[in-house]
Backbone as CSV, one residue per row, in Angstrom:
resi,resn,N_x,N_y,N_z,CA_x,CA_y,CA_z,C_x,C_y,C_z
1,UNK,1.992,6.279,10.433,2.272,5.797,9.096,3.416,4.791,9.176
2,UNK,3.405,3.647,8.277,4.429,2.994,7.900,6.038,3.693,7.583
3,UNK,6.616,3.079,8.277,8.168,3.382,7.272,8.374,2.804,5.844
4,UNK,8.930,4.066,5.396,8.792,4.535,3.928,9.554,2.674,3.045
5,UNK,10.245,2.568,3.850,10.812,0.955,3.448,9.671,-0.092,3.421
6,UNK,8.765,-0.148,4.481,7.795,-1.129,4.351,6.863,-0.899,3.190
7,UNK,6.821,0.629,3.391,5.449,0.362,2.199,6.080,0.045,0.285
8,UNK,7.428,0.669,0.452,8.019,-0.135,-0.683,8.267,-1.670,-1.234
9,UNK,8.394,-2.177,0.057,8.014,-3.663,-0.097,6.885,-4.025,-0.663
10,UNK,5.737,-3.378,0.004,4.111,-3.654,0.188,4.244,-3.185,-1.688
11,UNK,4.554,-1.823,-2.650,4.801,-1.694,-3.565,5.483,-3.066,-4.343
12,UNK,6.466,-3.539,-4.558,6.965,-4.654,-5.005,6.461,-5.329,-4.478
13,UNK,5.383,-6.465,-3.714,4.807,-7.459,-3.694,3.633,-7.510,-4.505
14,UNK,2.794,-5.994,-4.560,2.055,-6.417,-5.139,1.721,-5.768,-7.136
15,UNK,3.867,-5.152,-6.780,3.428,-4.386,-8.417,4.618,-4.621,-9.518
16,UNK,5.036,-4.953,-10.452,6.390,-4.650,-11.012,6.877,-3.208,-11.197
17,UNK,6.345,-2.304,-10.904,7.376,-1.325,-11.400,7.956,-0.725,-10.343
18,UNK,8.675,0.274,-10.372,9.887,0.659,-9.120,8.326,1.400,-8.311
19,UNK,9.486,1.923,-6.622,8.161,2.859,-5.776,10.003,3.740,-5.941
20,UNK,9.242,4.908,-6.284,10.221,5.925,-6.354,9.453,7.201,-5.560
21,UNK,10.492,8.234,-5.169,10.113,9.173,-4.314,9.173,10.121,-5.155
22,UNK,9.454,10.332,-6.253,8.698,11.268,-7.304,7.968,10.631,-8.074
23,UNK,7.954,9.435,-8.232,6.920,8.620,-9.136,5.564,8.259,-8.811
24,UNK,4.528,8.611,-10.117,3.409,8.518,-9.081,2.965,6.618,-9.564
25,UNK,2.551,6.430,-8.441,2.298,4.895,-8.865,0.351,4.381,-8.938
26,UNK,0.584,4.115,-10.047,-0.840,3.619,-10.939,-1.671,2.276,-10.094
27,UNK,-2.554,2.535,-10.157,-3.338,1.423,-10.322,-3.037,0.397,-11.094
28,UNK,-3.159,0.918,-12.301,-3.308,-0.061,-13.118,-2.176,-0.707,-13.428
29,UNK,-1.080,-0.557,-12.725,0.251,-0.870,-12.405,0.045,-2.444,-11.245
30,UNK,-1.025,-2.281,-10.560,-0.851,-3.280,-9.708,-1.532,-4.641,-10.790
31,UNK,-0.899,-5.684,-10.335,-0.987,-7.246,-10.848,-2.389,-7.603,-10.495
32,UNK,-2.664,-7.896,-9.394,-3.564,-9.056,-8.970,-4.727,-8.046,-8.636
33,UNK,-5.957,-8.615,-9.753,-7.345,-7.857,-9.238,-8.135,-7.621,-7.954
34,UNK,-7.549,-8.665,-6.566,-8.271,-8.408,-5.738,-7.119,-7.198,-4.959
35,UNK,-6.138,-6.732,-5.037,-5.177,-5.886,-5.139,-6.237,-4.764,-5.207
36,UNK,-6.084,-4.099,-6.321,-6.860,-3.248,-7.360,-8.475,-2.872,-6.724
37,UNK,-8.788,-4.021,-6.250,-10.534,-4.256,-5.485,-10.153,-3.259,-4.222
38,UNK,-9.593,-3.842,-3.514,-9.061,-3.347,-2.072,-8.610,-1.531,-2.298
39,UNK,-7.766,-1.500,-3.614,-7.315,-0.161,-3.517,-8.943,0.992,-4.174
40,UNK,-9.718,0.439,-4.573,-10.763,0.543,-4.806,-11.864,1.409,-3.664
41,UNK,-11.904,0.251,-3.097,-12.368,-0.022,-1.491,-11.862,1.655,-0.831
42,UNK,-10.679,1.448,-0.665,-9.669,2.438,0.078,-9.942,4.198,-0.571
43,UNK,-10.041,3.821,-1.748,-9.964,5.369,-2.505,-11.379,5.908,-2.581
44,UNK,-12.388,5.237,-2.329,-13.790,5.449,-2.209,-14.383,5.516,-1.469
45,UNK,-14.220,5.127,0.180,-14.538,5.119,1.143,-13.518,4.810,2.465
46,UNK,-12.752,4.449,3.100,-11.377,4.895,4.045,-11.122,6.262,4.000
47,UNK,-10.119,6.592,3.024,-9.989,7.618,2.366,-10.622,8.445,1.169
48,UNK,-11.873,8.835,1.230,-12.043,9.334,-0.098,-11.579,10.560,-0.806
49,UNK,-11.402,10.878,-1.896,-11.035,12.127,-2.380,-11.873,11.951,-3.489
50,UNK,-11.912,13.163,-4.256,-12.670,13.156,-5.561,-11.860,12.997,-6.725
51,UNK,-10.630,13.111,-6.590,-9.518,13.187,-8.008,-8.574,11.937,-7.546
52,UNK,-7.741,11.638,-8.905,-6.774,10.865,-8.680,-6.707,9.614,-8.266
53,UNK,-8.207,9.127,-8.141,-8.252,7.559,-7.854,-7.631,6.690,-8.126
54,UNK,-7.173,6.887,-9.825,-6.129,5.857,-10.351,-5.040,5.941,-10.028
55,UNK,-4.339,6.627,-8.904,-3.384,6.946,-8.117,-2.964,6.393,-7.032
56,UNK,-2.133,5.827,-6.584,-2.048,4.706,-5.257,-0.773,5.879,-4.390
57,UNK,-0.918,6.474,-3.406,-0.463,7.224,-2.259,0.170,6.688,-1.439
58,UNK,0.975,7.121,-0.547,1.710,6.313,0.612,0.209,5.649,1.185
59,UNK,-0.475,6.827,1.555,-1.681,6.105,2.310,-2.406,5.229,2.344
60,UNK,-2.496,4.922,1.164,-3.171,3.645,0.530,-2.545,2.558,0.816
61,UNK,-1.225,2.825,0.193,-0.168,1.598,0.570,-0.342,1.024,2.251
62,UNK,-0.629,1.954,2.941,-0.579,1.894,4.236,-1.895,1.015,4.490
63,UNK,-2.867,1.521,4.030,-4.201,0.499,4.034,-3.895,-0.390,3.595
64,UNK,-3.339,-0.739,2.639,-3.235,-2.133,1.938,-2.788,-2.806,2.759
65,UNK,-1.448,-2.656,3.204,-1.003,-3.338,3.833,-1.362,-3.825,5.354
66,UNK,-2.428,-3.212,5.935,-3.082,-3.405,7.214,-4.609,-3.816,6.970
67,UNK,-5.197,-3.893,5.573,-5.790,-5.093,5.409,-5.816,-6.560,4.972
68,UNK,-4.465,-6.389,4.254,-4.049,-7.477,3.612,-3.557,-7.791,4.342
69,UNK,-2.163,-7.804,5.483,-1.642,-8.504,6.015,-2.077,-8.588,7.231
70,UNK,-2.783,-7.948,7.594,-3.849,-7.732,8.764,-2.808,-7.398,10.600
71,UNK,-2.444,-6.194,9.586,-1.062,-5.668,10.943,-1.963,-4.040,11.221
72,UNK,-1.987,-3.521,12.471,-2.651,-2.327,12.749,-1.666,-1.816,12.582
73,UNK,-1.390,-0.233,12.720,-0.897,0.454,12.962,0.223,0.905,14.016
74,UNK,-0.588,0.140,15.067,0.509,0.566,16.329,1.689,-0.573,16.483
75,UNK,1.260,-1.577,15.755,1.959,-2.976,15.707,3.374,-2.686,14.652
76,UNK,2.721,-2.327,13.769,3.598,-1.166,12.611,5.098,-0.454,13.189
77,UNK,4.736,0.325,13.532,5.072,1.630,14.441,6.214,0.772,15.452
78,UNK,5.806,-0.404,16.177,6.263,-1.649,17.155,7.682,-1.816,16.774
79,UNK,7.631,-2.344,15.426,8.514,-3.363,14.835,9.262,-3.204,14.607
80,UNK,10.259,-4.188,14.335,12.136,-3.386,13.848,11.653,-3.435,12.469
81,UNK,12.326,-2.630,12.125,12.261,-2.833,10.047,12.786,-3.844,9.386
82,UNK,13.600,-4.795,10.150,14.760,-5.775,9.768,13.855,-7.370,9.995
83,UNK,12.901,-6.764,11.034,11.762,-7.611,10.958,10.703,-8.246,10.245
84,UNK,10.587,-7.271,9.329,9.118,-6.922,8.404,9.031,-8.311,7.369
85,UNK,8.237,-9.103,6.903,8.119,-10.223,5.826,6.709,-10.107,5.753
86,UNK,6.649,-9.812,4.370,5.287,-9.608,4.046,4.945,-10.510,3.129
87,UNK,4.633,-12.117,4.036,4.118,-13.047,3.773,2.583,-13.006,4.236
88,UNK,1.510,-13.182,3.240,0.461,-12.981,3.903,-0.096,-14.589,4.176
């Protein structure tokens, strides 16, 4: 998994409201529809569950951000944190 800092970024790039430790963060919170498509994508088939779709998870965040910015996992895991620019 991502460090908890990156995927907060990945949160503020693609949402206005805070990523808080207890907050659950919405869908319908995210801005940009192909955003929303992708988390779509992710909650229906990557990961599926049956509840809570309109719900965005660390995990998701974690997908998002390794399809959108097109970084794997182990590359992730690699990096300094001081490093991270999530310019896509």
């Amino acid at each position: 998994m991502a460090p908890r800092s990156t995927l907060c970024r990945v949160w503020q790039v693609i949402s206005d409201r805070h990523f808080g430790p207890k907050s659950k963060l919405r869908v319908s919170w995210i801005r940009d529809p192909w955003y929303r498509y992708l988390h779509m994508l992710i909650a229906t088939s990557i990961a599926p569950r049956e509840e809570s779709r309109e719900c965005c998870n660390q995990g998701d965040l974690f997908f998002l951000y390794c399809l959108y910015w097109g970084e794997t996992w182990w590359s992730i895991l690699a990096l300094p944190q001081t490093s991270l620019g999530l310019v896509p």
